[in-house]
MARBA-3410 file (N, C-alpha, C, O; in Angstrom, 1 decimal):
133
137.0,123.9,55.9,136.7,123.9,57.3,135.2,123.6,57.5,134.8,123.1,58.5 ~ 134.4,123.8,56.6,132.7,124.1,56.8,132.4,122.7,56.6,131.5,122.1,57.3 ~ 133.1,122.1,55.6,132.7,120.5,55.1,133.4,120.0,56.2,132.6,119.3,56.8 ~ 134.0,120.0,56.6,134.7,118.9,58.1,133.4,119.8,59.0,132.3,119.2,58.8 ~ 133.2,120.3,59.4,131.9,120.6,60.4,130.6,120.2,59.8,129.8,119.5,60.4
130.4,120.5,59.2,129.0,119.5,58.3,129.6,118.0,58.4,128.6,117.3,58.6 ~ 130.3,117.5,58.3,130.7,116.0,58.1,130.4,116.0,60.0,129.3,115.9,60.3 ~ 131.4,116.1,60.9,131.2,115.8,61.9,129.5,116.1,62.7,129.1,115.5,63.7 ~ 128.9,117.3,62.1,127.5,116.7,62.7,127.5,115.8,61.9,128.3,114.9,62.4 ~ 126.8,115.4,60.7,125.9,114.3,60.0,126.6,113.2,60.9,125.9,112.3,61.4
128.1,113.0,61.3,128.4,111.6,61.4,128.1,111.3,63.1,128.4,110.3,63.6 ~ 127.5,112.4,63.8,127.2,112.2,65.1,125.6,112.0,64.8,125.0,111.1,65.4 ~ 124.7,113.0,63.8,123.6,112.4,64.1,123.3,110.9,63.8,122.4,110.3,64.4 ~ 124.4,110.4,62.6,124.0,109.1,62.6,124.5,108.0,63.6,124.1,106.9,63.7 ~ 125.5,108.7,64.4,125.8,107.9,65.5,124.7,107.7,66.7,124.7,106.9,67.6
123.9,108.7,66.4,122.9,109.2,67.7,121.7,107.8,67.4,120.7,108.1,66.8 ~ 121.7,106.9,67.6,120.5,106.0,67.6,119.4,106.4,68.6,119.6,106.6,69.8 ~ 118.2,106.4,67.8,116.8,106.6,68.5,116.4,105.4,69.3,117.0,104.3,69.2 ~ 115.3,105.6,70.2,115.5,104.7,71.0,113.9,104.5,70.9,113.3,105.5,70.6 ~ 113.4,103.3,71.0,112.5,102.7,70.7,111.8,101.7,71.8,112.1,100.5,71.7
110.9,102.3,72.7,110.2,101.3,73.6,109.1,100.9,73.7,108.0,101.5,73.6 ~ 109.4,99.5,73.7,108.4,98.4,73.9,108.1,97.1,75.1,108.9,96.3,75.5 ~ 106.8,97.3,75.3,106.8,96.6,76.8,105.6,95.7,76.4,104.9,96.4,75.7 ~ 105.1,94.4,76.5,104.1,93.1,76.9,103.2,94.0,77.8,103.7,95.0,78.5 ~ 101.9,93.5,77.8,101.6,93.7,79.2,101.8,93.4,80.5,102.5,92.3,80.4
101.6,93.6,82.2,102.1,93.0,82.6,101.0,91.6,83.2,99.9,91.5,83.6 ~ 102.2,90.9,83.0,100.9,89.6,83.3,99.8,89.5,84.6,99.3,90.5,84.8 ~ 99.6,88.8,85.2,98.9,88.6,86.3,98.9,87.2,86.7,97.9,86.6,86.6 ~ 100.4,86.5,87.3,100.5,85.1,87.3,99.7,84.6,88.6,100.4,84.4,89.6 ~ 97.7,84.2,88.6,97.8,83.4,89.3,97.2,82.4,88.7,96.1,82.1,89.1
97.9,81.7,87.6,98.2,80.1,87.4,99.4,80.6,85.7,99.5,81.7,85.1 ~ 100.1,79.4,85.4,100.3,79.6,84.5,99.6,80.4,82.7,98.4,80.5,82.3 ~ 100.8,80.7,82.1,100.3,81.1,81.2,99.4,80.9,80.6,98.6,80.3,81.3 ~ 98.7,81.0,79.0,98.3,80.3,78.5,98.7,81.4,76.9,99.2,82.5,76.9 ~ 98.4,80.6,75.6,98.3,80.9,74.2,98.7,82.7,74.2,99.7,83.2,73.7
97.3,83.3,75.2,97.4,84.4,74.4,98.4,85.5,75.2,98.8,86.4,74.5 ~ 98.6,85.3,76.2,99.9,85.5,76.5,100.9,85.8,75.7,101.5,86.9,75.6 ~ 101.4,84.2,74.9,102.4,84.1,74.5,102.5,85.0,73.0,103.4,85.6,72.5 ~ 101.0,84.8,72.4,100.5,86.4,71.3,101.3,87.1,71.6,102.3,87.3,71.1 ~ 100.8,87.8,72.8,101.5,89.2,72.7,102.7,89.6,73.0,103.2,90.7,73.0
103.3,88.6,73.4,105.1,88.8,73.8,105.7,88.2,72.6,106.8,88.7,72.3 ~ 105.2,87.2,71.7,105.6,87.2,70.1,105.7,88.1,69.7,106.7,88.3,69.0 ~ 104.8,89.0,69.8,104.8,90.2,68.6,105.3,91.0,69.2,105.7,91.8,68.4 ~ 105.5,91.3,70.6,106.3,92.9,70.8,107.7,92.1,70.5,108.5,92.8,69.9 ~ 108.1,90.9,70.8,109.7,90.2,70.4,109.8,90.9,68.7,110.7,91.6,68.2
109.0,90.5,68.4,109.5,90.5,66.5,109.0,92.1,66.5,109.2,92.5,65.3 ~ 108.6,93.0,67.0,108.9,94.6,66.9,110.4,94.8,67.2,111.3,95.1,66.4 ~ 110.4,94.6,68.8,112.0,94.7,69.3,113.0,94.2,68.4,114.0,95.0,68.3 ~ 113.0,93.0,67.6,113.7,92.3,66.8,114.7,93.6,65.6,115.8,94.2,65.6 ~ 113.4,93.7,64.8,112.6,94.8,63.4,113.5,95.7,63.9,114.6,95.9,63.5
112.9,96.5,65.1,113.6,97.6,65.3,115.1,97.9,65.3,115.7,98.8,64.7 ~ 115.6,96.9,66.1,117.0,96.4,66.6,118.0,96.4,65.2,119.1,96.7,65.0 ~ 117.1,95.8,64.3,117.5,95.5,62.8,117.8,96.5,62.2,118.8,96.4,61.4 ~ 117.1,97.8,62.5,117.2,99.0,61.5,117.6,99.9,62.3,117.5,101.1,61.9 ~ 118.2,99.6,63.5,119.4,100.5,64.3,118.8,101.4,65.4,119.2,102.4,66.0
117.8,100.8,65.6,117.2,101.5,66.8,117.8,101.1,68.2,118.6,100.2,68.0 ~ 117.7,101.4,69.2,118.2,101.2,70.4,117.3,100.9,71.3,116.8,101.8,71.9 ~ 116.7,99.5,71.6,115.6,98.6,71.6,115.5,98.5,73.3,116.4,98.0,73.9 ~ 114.5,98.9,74.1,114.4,98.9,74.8,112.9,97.8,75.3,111.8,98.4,75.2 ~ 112.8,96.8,75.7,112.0,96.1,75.6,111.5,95.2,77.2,112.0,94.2,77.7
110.6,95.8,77.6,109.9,95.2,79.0,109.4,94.3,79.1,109.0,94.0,78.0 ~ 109.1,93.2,80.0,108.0,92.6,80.0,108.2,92.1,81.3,109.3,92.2,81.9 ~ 106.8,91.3,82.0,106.8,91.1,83.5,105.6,91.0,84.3,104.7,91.1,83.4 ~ 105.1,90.9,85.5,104.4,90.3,85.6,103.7,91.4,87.4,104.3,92.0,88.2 ~ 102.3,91.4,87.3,101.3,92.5,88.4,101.5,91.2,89.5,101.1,90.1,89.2
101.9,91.4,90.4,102.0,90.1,91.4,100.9,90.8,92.9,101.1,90.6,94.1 ~ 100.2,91.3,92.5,99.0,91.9,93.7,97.7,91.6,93.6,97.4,91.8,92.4 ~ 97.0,91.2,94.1,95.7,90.8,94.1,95.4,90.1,94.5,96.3,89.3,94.7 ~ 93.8,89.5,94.9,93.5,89.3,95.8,93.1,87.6,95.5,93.0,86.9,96.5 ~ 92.8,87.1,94.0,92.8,86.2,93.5,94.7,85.3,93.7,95.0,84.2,94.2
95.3,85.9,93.4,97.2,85.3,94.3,96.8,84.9,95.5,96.6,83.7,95.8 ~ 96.7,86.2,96.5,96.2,85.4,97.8,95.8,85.0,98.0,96.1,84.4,99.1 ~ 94.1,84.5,97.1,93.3,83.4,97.8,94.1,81.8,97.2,93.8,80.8,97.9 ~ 94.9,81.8,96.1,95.5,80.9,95.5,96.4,80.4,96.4,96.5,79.3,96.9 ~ 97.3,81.5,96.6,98.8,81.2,98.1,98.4,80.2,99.1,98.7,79.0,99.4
97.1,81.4,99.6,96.4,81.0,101.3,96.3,79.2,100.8,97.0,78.4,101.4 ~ 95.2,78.5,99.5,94.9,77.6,99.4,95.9,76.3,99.7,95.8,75.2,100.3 ~ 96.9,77.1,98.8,98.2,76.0,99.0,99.5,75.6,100.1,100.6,75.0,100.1 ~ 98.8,76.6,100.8,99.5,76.7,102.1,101.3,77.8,102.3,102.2,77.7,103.1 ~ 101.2,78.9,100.9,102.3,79.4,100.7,101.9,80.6,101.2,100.9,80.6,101.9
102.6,82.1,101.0,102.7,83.6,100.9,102.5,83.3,99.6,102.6,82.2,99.0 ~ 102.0,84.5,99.1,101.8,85.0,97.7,102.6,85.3,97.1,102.5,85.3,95.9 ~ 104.1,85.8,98.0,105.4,85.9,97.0,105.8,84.1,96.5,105.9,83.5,95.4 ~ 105.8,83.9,97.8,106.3,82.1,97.6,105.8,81.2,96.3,106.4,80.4,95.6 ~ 104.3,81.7,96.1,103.6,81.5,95.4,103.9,82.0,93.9,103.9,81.2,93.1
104.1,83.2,93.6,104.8,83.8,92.0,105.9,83.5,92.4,105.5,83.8,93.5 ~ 106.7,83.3,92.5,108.0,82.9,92.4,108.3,82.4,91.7,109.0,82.6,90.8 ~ 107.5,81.2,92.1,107.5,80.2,91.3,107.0,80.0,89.8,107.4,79.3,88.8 ~ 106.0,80.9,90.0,105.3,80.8,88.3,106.5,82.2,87.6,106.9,82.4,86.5 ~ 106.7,82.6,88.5,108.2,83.8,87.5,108.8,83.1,87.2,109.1,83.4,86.0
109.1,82.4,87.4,110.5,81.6,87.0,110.1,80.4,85.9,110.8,79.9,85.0 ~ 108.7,79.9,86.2,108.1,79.1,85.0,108.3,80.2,83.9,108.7,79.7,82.8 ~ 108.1,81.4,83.9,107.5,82.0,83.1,108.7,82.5,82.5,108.7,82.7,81.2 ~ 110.0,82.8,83.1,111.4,83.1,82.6,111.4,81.7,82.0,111.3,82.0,80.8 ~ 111.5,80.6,82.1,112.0,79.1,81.6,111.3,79.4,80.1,111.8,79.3,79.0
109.8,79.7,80.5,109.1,80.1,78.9,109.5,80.6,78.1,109.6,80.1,77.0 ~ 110.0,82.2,78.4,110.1,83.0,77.2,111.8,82.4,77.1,112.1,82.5,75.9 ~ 112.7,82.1,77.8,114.0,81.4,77.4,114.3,80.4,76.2,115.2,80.3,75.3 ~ 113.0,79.6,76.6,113.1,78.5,75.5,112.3,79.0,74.0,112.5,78.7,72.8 ~ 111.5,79.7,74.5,110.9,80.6,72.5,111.9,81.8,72.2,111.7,82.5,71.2
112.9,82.2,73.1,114.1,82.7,72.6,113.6,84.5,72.4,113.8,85.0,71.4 ~ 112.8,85.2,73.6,112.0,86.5,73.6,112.8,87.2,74.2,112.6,87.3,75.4 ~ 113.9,87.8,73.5,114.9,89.0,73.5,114.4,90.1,74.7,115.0,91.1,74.7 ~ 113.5,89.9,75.5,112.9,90.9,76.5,114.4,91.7,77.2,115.5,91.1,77.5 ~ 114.3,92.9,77.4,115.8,93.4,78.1,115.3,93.4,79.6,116.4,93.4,80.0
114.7,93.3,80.6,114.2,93.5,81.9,112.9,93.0,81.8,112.0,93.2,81.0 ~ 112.7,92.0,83.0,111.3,91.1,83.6,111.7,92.3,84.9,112.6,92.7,85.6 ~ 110.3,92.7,84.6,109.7,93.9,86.1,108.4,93.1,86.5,107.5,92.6,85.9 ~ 108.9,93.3,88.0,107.9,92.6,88.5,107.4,93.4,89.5,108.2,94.2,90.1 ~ 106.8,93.4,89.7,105.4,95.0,91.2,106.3,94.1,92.4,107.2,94.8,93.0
106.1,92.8,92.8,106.9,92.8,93.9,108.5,93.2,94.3,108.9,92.9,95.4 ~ 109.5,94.0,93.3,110.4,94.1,93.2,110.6,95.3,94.3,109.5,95.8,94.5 ~ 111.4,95.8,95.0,111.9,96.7,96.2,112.2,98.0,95.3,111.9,99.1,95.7 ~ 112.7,97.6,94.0,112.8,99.1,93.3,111.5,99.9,93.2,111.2,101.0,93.7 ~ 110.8,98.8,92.4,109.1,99.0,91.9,108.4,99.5,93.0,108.0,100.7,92.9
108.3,98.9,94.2,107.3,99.3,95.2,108.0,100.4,96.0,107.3,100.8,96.9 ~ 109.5,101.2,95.8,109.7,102.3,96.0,109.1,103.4,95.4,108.6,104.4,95.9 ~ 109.3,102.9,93.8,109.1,104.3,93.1,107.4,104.3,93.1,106.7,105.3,92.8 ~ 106.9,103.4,93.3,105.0,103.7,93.4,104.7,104.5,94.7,103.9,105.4,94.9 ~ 105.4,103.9,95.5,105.3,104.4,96.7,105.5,106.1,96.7,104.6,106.9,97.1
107.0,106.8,96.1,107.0,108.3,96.1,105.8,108.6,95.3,105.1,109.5,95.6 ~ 105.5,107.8,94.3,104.8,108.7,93.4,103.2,108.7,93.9,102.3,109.5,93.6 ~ 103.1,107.7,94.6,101.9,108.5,95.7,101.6,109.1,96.4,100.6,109.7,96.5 ~ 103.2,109.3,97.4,103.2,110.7,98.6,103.2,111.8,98.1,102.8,112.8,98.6 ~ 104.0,111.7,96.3,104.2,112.8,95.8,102.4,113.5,95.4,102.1,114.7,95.7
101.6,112.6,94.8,100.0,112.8,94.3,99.1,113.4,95.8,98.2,114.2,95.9 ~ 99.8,112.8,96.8,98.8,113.0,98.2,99.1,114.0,98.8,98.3,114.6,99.5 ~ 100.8,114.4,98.5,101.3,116.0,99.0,100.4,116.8,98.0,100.1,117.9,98.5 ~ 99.9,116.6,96.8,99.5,117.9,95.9,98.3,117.7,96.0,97.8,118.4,95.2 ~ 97.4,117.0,96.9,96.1,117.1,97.1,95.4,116.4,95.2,94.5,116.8,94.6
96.6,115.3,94.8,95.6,115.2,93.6,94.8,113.5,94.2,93.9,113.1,93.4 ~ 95.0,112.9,95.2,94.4,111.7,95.7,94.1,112.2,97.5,94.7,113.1,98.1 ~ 93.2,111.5,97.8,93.1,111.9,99.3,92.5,110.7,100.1,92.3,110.7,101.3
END
């Protein structure tokens, strides 16, 4: 009986895969990429890869800060919004890492409705506790 209960943990902890996160930084698209960019989403790709390899449960980010004030003066110039404006380069930028083949599991992006909810509590939450004012 004791060996069938020792066998069923060991065979659940090895069923238990660790989980392993890795995220790019997030970019700041106001113009296309460039080289070093593409550095560092290479190498978190071939961690995520590695990891994935040796049974980890690969959780892997990458995406893009779409706020500031350099976007807007870029938008304003070309006669768009600033969303109108990354849109467009998001989607260059998905075309990119598609074609170098960068395993990313989720592109987050600050303009997203999810994103600018959960920033949002977690400021009312900071400004209810008197830690921002």
């Amino acid at each position: 009986m004791w060996r069938r209960v020792f066998y069923l943990q060991k065979k659940r902890r090895m069923d238990m895969k660790k989980t392993f996160y890795i995220t790019t930084p997030i970019y700041y698209p106001s113009d296309k990429l460039h080289i070093g960019h593409s550095y560092t989403t290479v190498a978190a790709d071939a961690m995520a890869r590695f990891k994935r390899l040796t049974g980890y449960d690969v959780k892997f980010l990458t995406g893009t800060d779409e706020h500031g004030q350099k976007i807007q003066r870029i938008a304003r110039e070309k006669g768009m919004s600033p969303k109108e404006y990354v849109d467009g380069i998001v989607e260059w930028i998905k075309d990119l890492w598609k074609i170098m083949d960068i395993s990313y599991d989720q592109f987050i992006r600050t303009t997203d409705k999810y994103h600018e909810e959960i920033v949002q509590k977690i400021f009312t939450k900071l400004y209810e506790k008197g830690d921002i004012y």
